[in-house]
C-alpha positions as CSV (number, residue, x, y, z in Angstrom):
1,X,257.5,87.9,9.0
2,X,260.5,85.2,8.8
3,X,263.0,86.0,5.7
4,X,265.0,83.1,4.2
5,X,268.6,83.9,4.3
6,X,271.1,82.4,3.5
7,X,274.6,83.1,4.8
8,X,277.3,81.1,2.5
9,X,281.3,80.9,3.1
10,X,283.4,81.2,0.6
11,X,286.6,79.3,-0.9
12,X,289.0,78.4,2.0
13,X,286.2,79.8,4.0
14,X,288.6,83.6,3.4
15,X,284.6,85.4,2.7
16,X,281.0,84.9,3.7
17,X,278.4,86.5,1.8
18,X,274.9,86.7,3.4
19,X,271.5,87.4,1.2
20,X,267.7,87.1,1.3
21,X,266.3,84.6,-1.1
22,X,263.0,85.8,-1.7
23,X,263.7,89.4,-1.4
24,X,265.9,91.5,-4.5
25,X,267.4,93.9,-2.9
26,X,269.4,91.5,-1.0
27,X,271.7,90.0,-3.1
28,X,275.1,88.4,-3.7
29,X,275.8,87.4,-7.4
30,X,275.6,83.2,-7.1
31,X,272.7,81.1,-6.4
32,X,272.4,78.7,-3.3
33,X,272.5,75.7,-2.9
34,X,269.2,75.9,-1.5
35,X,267.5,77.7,-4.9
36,X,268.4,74.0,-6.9
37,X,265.4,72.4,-9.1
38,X,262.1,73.7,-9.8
39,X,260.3,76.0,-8.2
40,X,257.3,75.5,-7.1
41,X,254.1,77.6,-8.7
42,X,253.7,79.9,-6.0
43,X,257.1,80.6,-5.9
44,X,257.8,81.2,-9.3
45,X,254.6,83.7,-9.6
46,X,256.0,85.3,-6.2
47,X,259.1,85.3,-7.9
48,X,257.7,87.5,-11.5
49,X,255.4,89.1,-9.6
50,X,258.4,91.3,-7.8
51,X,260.7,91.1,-10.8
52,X,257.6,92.6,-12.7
53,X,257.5,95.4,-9.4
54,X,260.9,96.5,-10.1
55,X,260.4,96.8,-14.0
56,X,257.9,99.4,-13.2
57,X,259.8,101.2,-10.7
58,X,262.7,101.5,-12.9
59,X,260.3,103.0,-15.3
60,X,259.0,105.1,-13.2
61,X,262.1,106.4,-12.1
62,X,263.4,106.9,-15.7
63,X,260.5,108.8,-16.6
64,X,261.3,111.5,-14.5
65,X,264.5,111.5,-13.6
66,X,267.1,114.2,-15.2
67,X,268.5,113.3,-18.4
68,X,271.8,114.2,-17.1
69,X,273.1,112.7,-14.5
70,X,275.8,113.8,-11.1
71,X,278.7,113.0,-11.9
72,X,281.2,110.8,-10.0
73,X,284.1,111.9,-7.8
74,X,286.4,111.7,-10.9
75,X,283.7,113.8,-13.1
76,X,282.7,110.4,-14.6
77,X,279.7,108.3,-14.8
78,X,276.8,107.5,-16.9
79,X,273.7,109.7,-17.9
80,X,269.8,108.7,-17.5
81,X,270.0,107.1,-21.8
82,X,273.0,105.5,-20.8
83,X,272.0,103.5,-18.3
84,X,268.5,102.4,-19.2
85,X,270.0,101.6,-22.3
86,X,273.0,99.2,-20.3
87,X,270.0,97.8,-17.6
88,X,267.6,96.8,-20.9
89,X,270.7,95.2,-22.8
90,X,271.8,93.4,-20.1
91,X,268.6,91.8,-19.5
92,X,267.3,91.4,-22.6
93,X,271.0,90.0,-24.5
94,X,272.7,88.4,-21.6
95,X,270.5,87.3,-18.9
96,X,268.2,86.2,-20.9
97,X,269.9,83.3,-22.7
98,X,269.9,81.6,-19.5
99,X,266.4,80.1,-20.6
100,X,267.0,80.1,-23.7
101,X,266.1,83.2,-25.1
102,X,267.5,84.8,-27.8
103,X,266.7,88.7,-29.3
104,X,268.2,90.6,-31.8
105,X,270.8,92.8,-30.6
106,X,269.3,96.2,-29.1
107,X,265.4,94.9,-29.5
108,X,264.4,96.2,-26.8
109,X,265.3,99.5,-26.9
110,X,262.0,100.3,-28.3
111,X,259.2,100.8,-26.3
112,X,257.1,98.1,-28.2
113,X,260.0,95.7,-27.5
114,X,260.8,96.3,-24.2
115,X,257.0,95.0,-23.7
116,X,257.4,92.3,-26.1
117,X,261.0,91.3,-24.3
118,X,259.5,91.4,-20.9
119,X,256.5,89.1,-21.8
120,X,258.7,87.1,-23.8
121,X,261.3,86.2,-20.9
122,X,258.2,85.8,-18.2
123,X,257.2,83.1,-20.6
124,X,260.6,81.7,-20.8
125,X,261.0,81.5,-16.9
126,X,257.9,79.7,-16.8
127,X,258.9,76.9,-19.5
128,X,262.0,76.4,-18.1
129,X,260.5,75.7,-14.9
130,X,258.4,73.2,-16.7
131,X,261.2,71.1,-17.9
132,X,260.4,72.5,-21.8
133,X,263.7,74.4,-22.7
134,X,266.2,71.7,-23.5
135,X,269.5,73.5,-22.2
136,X,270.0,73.9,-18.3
137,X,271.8,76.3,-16.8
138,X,275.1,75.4,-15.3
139,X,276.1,77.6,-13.0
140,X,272.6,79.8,-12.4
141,X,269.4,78.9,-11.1
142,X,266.0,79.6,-11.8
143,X,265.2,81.5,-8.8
144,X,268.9,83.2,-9.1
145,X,268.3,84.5,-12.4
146,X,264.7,86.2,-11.4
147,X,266.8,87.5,-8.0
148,X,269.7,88.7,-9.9
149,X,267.2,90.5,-12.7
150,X,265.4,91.9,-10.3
151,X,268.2,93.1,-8.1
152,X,270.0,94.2,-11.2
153,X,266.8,96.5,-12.4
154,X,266.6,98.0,-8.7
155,X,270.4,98.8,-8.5
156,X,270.1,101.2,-11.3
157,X,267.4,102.2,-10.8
158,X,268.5,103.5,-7.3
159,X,271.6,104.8,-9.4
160,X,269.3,107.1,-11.2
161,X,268.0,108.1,-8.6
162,X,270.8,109.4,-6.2
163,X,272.3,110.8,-9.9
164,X,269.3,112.7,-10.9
165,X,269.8,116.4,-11.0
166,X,266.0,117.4,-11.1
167,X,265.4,120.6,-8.8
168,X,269.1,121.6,-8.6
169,X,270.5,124.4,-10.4
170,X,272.0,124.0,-13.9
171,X,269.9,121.1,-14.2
C-alpha cells in the first residue's frame, strides 16, 4: 500500500524532516505545503476516524496502566494523572482554538466532558472544513491539526506505556 510522504528541507536547507501525511505516528510538528485547503470528505472522515482510534487507545492504556509511573534517568517525570491530565488540556484548551473552539479551562477533565469535548471538536473540524468558522488558521492546517492531535494522543500514550510499573515489584 503507497504512503504519502513528504520529505521537507528546512531554512538554509541546514535540516530535512520526513513524515507520513495520512498516518499519526509519523509526524513533524508543521503542516505541508501539500495539506493547504479543504479536505475532501473522505479525507476528513479518514482523517477523525484515526484521531478517534487513538482517543480510545489512550484510554485504554490509561485504564490500566500504573498510577505511578518509572521514573526518568534523573528520578523525574510525570505519573499516569499527570499526564492524561496534560494530553486532555492540551487538546481540549490549546489545540482546539485552532477551529474555533473554546472550553472552560479544565472541562474536560470529567469524564462527561471529555465526551462532550471530543464530539464538540469533531464537529468543529468538520465546520471548518466547510468554510463556517470565520477565523482561519495561519500557520496550521486542517489535516495538520487532526495529525498533530492524533500524534500527540499516541505519544503519550506510548509514554504511559513504557512508564507503567504494573507487574514489577513495589508497584
Amino acid at each position: 500500500m503507497p504512503v504519502r510522504t513528504v520529505v521537507e528541507r528546512g531554512p538554509k536547507g541546514k535540516r530535512t524532516v520526513a513524515f507520513s501525511l495520512d498516518w499519526p505516528g509519523w509526524s513533524s510538528f508543521q503542516p505541508s505545503a501539500a495539506e493547504q485547503g479543504p479536505m475532501s470528505e473522505a479525507e476528513l472522515e479518514r482523517g477523525i476516524t484515526l484521531l478517534r482510534a487513538c482517543w480510545a487507545f489512550f484510554d485504554g492504556v490509561a485504564a490500566r496502566v500504573s498510577a505511578e509511573m518509572r521514573k526518568g534517568p534523573r528520578g523525574g517525570g510525570r505519573d499516569r494523572n499527570r499526564i492524561i491530565r496534560h494530553t486532555i488540556r492540551t487538546e481540549s484548551e490549546d489545540f482546539a482554538k485552532q477551529v474555533g473552539l473554546r472550553i472552560p479551562e479544565e472541562a474536560a477533565l470529567t469524564p462527561e466532558g471529555l465526551r462532550q469535548h471530543r464530539e464538540t471538536y469533531v464537529a468543529a473540524m468538520r465546520a471548518y472544513n466547510a468554510g463556517e468558522v470565520e477565523r482561519r488558521m495561519r500557520s496550521w492546517t486542517l489535516p495538520f491539526l487532526i495529525r498533530h492531535s492524533a500524534f500527540h494522543t499516541l505519544d503519550h500514550a506510548w509514554e504511559m506505556e513504557d512508564k507503567d510499573l504494573t507487574g514489577e515489584s513495589g508497584a
